[in-house]
C-alpha positions as CSV (number, residue, x, y, z in Angstrom):
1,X,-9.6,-123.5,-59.3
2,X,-10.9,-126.4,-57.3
3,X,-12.7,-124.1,-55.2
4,X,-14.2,-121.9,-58.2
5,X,-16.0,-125.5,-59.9
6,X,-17.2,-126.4,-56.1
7,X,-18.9,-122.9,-55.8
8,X,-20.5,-123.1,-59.0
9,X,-21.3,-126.8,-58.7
10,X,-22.5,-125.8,-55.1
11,X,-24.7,-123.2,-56.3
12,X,-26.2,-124.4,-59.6
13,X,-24.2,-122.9,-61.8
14,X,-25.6,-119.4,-60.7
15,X,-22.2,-117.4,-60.5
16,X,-23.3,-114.2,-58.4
17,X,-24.2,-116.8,-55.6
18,X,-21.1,-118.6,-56.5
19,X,-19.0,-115.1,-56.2
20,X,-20.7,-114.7,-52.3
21,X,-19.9,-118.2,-51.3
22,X,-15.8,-117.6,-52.1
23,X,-16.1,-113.9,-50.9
24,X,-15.2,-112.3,-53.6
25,X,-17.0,-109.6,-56.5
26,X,-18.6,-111.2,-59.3
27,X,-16.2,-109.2,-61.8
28,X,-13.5,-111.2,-60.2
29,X,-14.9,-114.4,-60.7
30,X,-15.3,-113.9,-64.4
31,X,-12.0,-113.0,-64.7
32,X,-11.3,-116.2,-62.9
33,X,-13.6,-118.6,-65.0
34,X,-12.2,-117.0,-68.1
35,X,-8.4,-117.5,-66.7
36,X,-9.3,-121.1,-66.4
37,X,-11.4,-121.8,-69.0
38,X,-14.1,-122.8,-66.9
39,X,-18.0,-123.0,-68.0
């Protein structure tokens, strides 16, 4: 979870740039920020 808010913080809130810096799809981290409630 850490890592998902660093990403995002990282990269403005702009999630598909967010989704390339942890290596994963952007569907995926979606499914992530909506596991964890994150905005």
């Amino acid at each position: 979870m850490a890592a998902i808010q660093r990403a995002l913080r990282e990269s403005n809130g702009n999630r598909t740039l967010a989704a390339r810096k942890l290596g994963i799809h952007l569907a995926s981290l979606y499914r992530k920020i909506a596991k964890y409630k994150l905005t």
